[in-house]
C-alpha positions in Angstrom: 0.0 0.0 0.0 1.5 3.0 -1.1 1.5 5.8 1.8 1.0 9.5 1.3 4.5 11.3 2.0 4.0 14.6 3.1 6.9 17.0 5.1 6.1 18.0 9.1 9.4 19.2 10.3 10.4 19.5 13.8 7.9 18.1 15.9 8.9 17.2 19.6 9.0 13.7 20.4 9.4 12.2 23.8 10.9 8.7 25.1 11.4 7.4 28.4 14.7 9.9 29.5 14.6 12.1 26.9 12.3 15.5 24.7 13.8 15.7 21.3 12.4 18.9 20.4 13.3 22.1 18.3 16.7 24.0 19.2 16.1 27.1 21.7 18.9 29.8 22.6 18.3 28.4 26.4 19.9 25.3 24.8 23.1 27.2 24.5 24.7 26.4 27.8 23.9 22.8 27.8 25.5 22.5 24.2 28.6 24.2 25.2 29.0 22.1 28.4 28.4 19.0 27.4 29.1 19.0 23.3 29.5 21.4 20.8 32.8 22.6 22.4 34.4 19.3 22.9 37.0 18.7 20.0 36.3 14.6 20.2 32.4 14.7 20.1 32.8 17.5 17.2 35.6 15.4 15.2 33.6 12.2 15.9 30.5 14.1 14.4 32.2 15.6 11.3 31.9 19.2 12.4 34.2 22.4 13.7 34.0 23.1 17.5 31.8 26.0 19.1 33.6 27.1 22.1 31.9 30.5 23.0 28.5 31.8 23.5 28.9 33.8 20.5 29.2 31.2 18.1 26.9 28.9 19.5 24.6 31.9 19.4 25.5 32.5 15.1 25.6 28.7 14.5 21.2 28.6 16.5 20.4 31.9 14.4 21.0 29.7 11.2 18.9 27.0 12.8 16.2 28.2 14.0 15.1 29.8 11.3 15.4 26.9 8.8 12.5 25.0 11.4 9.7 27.4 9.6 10.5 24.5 6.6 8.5 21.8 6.9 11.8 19.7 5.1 13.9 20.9 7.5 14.3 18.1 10.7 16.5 18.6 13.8 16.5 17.9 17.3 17.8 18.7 20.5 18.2 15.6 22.4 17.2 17.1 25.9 17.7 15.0 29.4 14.4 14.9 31.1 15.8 14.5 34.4 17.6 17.5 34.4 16.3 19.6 31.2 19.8 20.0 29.6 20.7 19.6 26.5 22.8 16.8 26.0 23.4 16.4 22.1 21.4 16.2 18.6 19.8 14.2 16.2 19.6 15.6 12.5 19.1 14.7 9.0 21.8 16.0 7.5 20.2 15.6 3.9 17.1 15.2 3.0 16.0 13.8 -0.5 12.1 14.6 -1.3 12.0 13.3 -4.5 13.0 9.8 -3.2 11.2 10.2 -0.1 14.8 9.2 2.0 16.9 11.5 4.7 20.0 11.0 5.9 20.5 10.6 10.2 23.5 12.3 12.1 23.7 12.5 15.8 26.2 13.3 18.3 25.9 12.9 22.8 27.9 14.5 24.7 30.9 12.6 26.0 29.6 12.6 29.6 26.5 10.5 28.5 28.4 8.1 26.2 27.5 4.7 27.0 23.9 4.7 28.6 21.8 4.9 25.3 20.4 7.4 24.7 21.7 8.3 21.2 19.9 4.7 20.7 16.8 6.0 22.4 16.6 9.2 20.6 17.1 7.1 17.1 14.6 4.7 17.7 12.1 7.9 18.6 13.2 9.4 15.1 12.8 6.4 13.1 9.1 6.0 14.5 8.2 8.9 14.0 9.6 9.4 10.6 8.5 6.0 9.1 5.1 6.7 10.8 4.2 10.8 10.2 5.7 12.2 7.4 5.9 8.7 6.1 9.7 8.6 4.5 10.2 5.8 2.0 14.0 5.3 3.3 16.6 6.4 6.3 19.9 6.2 5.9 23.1 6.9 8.5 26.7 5.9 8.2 29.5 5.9 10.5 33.3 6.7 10.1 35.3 3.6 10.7 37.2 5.5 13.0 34.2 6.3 15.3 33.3 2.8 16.6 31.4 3.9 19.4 28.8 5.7 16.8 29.1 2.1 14.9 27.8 0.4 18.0 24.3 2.7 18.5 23.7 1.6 14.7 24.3 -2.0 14.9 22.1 -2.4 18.1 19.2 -0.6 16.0 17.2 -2.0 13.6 19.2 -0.8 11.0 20.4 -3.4 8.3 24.2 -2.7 7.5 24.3 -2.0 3.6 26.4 -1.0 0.7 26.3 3.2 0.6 24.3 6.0 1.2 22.4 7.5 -1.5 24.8 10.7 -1.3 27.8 8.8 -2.3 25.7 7.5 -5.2 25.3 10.6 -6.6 28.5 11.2 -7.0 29.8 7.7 -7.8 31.6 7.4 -4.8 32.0 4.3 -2.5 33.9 5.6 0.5 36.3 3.5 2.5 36.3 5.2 5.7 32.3 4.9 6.2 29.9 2.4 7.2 26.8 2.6 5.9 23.0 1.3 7.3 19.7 2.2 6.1 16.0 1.0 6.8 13.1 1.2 4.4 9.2 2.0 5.5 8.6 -1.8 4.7 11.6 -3.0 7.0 10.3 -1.0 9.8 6.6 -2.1 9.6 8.0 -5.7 8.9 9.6 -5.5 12.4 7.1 -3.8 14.3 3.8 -5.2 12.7 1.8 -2.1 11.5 0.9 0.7 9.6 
């Protein structure tokens, strides 16, 4: 049965521990303390370091804007317990024509290791399959960031050649692992529509 795929941007989403919603500028000290500043997390994640309130500031006043785009999808992965934000899941690129987006995320160091980059997946993947109703998600690690590797291989991800960006462009990049799960996969696993 073919769904009826339709854009709904940023919409907050809750789990267990965690409110993935829109980025704020009250999300600026959490960011700096626990992530954006921290060279691993940032290297691990493919992007520069933010290390002042300045730039955190410049970096949120390209952001927030972008959420009045209904194809434009990124969270704040906030700790319920203590309201801070703790990281940020994304899709990086977004492909209407094929229905597909691409997932990034990054914790901050502090919270490596009790799932909740996991959590916050699994919440996206739900949603996204379920609302706007995307055909395909993709996400891909770099071989050198295992610990990314490991929140992908305990989802229900299926490991797979590339990523529809590297098609594009005829590349087939050996630094990257690549996963991806299509609408059918997901309902396949979880029994509905």
């Amino acid at each position: 049965m073919k769904l009826s795929f339709n854009h709904t941007g940023t919409v907050a989403l809750a789990t267990d521990r965690l409110l993935l919603r829109r980025f704020e500028y009250t999300d600026i000290e959490g960011m700096l303390y626990n992530w954006i500043a921290n060279p691993l997390v940032q290297h691990n994640y493919g992007e520069p370091t933010y290390d002042n309130i300045d730039s955190v500031k410049e970096l949120l006043n390209k952001w927030i804007p972008q959420y009045e785009d209904k194809s434009f999808y990124r969270w704040a992965i906030i700790l319920k317990e203590t309201n801070e934000n703790i990281g940020q899941i994304a899709f990086c690129c977004v492909y209407t024509e094929i229905e597909t987006a691409e997932i990034e995320y990054c914790i901050g160091e502090t919270y490596w290791g009790n799932g909740y980059a996991g959590e916050a997946l699994s919440a996206v993947l739900k949603y996204s399959f379920e609302v706007p109703k995307f055909s395909k998600l993709e996400a891909f690690h770099r071989i050198a960031n295992p610990n990314s590797g490991k929140v992908l291989q305990k989802s229900i991800m299926k490991r797979v050649s590339n990523a529809h960006r590297y098609e594009l462009t005829n590349e087939q990049p050996k630094d990257k692992i690549f996963y991806a799960l299509t609408r059918d996969e997901y309902f396949d696993s979880y029994g509905h529509l």
